[in-house]
C-alpha positions in Angstrom: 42.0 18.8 -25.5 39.1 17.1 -25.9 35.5 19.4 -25.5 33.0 18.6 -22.9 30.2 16.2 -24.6 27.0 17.8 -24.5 24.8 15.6 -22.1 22.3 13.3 -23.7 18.8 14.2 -24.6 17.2 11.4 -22.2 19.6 13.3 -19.4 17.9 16.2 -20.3 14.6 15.0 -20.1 15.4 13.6 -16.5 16.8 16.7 -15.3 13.2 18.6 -16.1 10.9 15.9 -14.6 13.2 16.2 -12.0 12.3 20.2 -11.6 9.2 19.4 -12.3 8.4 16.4 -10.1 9.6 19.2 -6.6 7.4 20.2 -4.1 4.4 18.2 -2.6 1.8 20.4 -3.2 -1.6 18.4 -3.8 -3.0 20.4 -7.2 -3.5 18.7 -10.5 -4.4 21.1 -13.1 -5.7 19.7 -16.3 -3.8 22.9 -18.3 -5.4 22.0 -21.0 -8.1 23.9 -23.5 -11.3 22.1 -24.7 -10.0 22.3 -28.3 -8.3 19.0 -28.8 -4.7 18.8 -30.4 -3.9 17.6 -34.0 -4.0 14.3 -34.8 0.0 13.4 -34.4 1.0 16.7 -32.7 2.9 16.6 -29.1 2.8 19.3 -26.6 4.8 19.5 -23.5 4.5 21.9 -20.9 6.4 22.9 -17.5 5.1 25.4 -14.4 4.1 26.0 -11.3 1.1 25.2 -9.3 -0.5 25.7 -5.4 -3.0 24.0 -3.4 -4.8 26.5 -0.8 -7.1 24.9 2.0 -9.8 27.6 2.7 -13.3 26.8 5.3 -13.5 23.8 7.5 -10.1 22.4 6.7 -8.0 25.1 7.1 -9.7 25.3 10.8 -8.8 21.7 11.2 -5.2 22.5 10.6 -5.0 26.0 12.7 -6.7 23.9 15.6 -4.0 21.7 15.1 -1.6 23.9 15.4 -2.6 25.1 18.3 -2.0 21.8 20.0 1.8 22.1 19.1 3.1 25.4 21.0 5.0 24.7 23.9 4.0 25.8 27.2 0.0 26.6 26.1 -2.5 25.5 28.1 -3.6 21.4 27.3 -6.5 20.7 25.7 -8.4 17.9 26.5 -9.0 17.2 23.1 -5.6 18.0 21.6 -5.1 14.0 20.1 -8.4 14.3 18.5 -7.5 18.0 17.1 -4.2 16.8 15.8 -5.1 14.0 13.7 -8.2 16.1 12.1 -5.1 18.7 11.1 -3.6 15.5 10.0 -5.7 14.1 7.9 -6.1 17.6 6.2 -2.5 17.9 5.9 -2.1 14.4 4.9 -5.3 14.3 2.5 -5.0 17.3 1.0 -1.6 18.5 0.5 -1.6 22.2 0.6 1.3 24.0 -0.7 3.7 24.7 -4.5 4.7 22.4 -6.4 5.9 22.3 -10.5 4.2 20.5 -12.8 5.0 18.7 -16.3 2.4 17.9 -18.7 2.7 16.1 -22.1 -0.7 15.2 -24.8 -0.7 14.1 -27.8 -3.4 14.1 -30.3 -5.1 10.8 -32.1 -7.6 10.3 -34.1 -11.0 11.4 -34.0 -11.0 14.2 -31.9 -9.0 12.1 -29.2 -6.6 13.3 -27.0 -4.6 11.2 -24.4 -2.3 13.2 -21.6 0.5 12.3 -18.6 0.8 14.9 -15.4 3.7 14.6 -13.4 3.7 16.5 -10.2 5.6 16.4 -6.7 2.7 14.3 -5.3 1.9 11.5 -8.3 1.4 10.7 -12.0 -1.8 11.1 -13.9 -2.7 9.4 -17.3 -5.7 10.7 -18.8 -7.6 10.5 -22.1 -10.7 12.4 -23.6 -12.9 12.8 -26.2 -13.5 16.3 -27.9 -16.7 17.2 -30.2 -15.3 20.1 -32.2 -17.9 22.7 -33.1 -15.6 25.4 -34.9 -15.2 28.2 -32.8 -16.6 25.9 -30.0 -15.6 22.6 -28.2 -17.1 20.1 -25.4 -14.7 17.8 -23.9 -15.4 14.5 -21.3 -12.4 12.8 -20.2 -11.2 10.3 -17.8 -8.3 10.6 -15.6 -6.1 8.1 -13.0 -4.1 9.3 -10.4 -1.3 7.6 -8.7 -0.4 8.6 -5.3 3.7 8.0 -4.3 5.3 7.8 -1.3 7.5 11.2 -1.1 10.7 9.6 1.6 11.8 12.9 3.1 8.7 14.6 2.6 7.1 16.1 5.8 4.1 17.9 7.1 6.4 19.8 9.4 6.1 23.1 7.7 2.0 23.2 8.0 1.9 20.8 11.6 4.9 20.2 14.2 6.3 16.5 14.1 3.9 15.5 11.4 5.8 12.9 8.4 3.5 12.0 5.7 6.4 10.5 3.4 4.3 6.8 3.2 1.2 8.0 1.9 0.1 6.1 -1.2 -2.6 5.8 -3.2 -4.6 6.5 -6.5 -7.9 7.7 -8.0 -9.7 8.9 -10.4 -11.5 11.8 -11.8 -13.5 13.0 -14.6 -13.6 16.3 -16.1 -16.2 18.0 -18.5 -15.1 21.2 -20.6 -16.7 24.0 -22.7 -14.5 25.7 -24.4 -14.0 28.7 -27.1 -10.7 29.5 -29.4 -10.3 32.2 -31.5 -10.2 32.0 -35.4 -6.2 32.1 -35.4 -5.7 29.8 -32.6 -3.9 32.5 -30.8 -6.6 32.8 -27.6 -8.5 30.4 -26.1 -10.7 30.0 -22.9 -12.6 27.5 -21.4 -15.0 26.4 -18.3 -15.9 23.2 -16.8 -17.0 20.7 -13.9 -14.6 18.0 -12.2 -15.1 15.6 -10.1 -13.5 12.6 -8.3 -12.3 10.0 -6.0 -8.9 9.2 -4.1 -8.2 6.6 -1.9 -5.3 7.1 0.4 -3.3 5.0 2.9 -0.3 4.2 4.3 2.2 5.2 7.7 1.6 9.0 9.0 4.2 9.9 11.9 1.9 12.0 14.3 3.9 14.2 16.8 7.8 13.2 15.8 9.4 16.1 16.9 9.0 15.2 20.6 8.1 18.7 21.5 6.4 18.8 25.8 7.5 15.0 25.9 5.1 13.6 23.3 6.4 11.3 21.1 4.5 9.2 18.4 5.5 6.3 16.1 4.4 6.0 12.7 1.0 4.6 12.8 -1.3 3.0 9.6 -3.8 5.6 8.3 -6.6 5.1 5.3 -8.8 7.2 3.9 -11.0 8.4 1.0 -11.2 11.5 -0.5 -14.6 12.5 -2.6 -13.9 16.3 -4.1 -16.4 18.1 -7.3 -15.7 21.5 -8.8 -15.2 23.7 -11.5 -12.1 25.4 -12.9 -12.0 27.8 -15.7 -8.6 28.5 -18.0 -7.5 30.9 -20.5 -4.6 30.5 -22.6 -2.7 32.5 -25.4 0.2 31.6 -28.1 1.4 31.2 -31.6 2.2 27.8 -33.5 4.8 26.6 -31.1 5.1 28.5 -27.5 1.6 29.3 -25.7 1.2 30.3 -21.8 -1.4 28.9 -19.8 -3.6 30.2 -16.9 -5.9 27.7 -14.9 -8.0 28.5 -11.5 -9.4 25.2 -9.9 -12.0 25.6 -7.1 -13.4 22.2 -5.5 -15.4 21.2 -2.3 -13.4 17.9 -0.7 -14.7 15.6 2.0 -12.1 13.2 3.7 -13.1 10.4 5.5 -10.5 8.5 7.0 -9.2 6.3 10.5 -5.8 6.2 12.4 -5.1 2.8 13.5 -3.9 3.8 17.1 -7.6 3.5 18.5 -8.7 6.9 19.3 -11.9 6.4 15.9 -12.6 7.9 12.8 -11.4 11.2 11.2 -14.0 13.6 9.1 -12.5 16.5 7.5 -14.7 18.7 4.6 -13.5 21.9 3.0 -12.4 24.6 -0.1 -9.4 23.9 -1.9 -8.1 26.6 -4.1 -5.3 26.2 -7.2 -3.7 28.4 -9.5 -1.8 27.1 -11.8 0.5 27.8 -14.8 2.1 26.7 -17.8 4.4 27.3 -20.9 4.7 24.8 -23.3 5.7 23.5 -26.6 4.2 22.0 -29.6 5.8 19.7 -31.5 4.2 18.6 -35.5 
């Protein structure tokens, strides 16, 4: 009898992005410290991460909600409350998702990355003065925004589909960062800062809950968000765990094509995030 072939290595790689690439949550950790890696060295990492909507937002989206229970009292502004809760949902994706990152190191101090999460891709690259026990980073970073098909906003707002939202960015982030003599610890603090825009269909009120039924309708918006995040990581030459806590202000800006004007939404998203990964020489 002939034994079961091991799968392939590409299969294996699939099957990880795959875990990787679930949930929608909105967070993009960097996961990264300021140090930059070896010139030639890999390192690929896997974990969770969560987007929470804190302040004006996360009012947007409990006034939303409200709009949704059966038998309450109307409000005669519910449309107008729904889409705001909407466009939070829709802009700003709270909730868990797993992440995949992957760097390498070139030349120079030069470091170029890939971040795969439920929501999109990002390809960044940065620049690293090393200073010893010391390093400042600048990078550049693009974001792609997919269409999820099956993904909904159901959990966070009744009837709400935001499966055709598309769109990209980009953002740039500024580091300061310390490691210790052996490489085994190292922290670091920084600003971020960027700019998404966002469009596509957005089913508002799908579930047909009191009568009201929507179809998909075309939605746009932008997204302008700045922060800081700090990180702290620890490991040995090949395995090393990874802490990150992101903190940004975000301003959404956007318009439902069904009429009823323009959407504004500002607010506090919060992300912890986490990582083990591998180096590779």
């Amino acid at each position: 009898m002939t034994p079961p072939r091991e799968p392939p290595r590409a299969a294996k790689l699939l099957a990880v992005a795959a875990l990787a690439s679930s949930g929608c949550g909105g967070a993009s950790p960097l996961l990264h410290p300021a140090h930059a890696l070896p010139d030639g060295v890999v390192e690929a990492g896997v974990g969770p991460a969560a987007q929470l909507v804190v302040g004006d937002a996360s009012t947007k989206i409990t006034e939303a909600r409200e709009t949704t229970v059966i038998g309450a009292r109307p409000l005669g502004d519910a449309a107008l409350r729904y889409r705001r809760g909407a466009a939070a949902i829709a802009a700003l994706a709270p909730g868990v998702s797993s992440v995949l990152t992957a760097r390498t190191g070139l030349s120079a101090g030069v470091e170029a990355g890939l971040t795969a999460t439920g929501r999109g891709l990002r390809v960044d690259a940065r620049k690293v003065l090393d200073m010893g026990p010391l390093a400042l980073s600048l990078g550049v970073g693009g974001t792609g925004v997919r269409g999820r098909p099956g993904a909904s906003g159901d959990d966070e707002l009744a009837g709400l589909s935001v499966e055709g939202v598309k769109g990209g960015g980009v953002d740039v982030p500024l580091l300061l960062g310390w490691r210790s003599d052996a490489g085994l610890l190292s922290a670091w603090a920084g600003l971020r800062g960027g700019y998404e825009r966002l469009g596509g269909e957005v089913c508002l009120r799908c579930d047909g809950r009191d009568g009201v039924t929507s179809q998909p309708v075309s939605w746009s918006a932008g997204r302008a968000w700045g922060g800081g995040l700090i990180g702290l990581r620890a490991g040995f030459r090949h395995v090393f765990v990874t802490l990150e806590l992101d903190g940004a202000y975000q301003r959404v800006s956007g318009k439902f094509d069904d009429g009823l004007g323009d959407v504004r939404v500002s607010g506090f998203t919060v992300s912890p995030a986490g990582a083990i990964s591998g180096r590779f020489y």
